[in-house]
C-alpha positions in Angstrom: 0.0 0.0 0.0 1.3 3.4 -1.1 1.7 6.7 1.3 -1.3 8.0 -1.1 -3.5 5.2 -0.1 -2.6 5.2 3.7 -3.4 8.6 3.5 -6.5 8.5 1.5 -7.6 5.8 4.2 -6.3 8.1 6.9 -8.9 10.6 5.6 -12.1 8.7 4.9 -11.3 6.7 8.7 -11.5 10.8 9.9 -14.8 11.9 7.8 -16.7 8.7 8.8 -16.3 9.8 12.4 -18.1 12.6 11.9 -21.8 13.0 13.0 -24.4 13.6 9.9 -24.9 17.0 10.7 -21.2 18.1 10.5 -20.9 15.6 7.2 -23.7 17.4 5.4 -22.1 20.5 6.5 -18.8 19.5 4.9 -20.8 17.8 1.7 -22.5 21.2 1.1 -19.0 23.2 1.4 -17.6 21.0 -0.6 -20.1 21.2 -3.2 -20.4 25.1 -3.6 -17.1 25.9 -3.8 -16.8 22.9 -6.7 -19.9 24.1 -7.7 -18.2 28.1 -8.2 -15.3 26.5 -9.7 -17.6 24.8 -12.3 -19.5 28.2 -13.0 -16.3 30.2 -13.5 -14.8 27.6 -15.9 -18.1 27.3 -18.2 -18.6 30.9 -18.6 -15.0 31.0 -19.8 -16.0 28.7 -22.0 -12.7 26.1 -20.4 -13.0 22.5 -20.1 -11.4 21.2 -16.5 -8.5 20.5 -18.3 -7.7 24.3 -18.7 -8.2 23.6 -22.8 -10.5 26.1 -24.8 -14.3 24.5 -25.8 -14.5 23.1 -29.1 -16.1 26.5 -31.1 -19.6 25.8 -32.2 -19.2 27.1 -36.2 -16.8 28.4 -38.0 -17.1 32.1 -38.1 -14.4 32.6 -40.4 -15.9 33.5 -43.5 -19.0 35.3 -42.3 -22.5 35.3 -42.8 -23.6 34.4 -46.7 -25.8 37.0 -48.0 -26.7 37.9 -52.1 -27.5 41.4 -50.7 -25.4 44.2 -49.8 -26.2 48.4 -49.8 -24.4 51.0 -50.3 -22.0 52.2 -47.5 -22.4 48.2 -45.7 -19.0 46.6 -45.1 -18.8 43.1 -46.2 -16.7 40.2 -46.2 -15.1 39.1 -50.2 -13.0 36.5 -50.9 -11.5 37.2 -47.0 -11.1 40.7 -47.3 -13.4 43.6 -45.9 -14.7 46.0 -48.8 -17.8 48.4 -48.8 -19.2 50.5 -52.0 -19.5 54.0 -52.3 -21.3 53.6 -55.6 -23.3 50.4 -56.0 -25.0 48.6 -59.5 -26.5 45.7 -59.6 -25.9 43.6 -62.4 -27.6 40.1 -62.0 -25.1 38.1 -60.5 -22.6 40.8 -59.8 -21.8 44.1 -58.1 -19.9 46.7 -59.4 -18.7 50.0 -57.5 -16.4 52.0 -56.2 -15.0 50.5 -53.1 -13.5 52.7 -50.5 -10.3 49.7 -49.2 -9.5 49.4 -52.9 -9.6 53.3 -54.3 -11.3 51.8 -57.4 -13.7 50.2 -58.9 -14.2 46.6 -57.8 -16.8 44.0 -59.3 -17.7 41.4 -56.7 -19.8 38.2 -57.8 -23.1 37.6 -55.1 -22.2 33.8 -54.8 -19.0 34.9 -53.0 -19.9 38.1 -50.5 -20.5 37.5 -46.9 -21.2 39.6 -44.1 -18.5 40.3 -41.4 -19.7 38.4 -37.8 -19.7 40.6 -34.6 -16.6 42.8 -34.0 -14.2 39.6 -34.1 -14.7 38.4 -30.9 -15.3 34.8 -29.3 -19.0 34.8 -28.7 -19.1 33.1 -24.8 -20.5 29.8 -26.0 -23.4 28.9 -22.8 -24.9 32.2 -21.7 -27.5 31.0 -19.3 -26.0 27.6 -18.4 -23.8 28.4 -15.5 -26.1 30.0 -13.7 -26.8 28.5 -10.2 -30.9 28.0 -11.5 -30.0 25.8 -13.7 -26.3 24.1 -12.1 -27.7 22.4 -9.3 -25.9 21.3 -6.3 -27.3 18.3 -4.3 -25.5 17.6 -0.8 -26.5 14.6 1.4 -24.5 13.2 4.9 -22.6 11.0 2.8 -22.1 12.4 -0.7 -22.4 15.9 -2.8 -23.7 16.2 -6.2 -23.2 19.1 -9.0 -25.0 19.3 -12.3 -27.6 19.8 -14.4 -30.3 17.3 -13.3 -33.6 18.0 -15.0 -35.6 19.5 -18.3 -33.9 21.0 -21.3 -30.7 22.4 -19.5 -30.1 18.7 -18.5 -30.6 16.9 -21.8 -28.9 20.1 -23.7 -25.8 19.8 -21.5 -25.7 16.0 -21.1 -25.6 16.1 -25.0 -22.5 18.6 -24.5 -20.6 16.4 -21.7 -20.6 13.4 -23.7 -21.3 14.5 -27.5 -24.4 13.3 -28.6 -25.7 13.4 -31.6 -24.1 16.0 -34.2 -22.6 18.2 -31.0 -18.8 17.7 -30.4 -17.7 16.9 -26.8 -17.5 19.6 -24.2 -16.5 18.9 -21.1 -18.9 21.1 -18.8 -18.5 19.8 -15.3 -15.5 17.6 -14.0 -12.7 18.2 -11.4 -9.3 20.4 -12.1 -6.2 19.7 -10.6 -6.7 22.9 -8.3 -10.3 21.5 -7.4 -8.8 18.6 -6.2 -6.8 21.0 -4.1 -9.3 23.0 -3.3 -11.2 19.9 -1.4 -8.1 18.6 0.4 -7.7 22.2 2.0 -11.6 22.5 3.0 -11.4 18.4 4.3 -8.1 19.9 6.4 -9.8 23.1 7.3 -12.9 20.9 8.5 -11.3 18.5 10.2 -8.1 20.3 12.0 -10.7 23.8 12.9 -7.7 24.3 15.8 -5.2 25.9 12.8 
């Protein structure tokens, strides 16, 4: 048996002592704090791991469009344009365009609109909230998640990657969470310090 695992043992011997009022009183500390952690981490759109969410779409190009006015900024070929002048000639624009300082003929098959102002969009507004992440703390055990209704099946579909949804990694532990519950187990147990 390794150091780890004596101490491990050391622990659980030490919290099974405990009476179930001061062991639902740990569970529930526990539980918020990993609960915070958990809230912090999805609205920064981070997995546990500390690696970026998988991005929903690719943004890259823009929204397609046929349409365009005079004065709009739009997205051709990759590069930002807009018209001062604008004529519409069936499957193409033609006008002067104030990035080139010319006349520039774009084709309506290949203009897109620019998205946003470049930024990440945060990818689960709402989710993190504490209405929908749930904490459930009994004498022996504390639970964190998503348990019921739409928020549940929309983020169970994001933990695991269901269907056409890549996996996302909502709610797990971090190395510092795992940190963070030995000092609250040592601040529980030792209150003398």
């Amino acid at each position: 048996m390794t150091e780890l695992d004596q101490y491990i043992l050391h622990i659980d011997h030490l919290v099974q002592q405990l009476s179930p009022a001061q062991s639902l009183n740990l569970m529930r500390k526990i539980g918020s704090k990993i609960r915070q952690c958990n809230k912090q981490r999805i609205k920064a759109n981070t997995e546990p791991s500390g690696n970026a969410f998988t991005p929903s779409r690719a943004h890259a190009n823009g929204r397609k469009t046929r349409r365009i006015g005079v004065e709009q900024t739009f997205l051709y070929k990759g590069t930002l344009h807009r018209y001062r002048t604008l004529h519409d000639y069936g499957d193409y624009y033609i006008g002067y365009d104030y990035h080139t300082h010319a006349t520039f003929q774009a084709h309506k098959d290949k203009i897109h609109l620019p998205t946003g102002d470049g930024r990440r969009r945060q990818m689960f507004r709402k989710i993190h909230q504490y209405k929908f992440l749930k904490l459930k703390a009994q004498s022996h055990e504390a639970a964190i998640g998503f348990l019921s209704g739409l928020t549940g099946y929309i983020a169970a579909a994001h933990q695991y990657g269901a269907e056409t949804r890549p996996e996302r990694t909502l709610l797990g532990f971090s190395e510092s969470d795992l940190q963070l519950i030995q000092h609250i187990l040592k601040e529980h147990l030792n209150p003398s310090r």
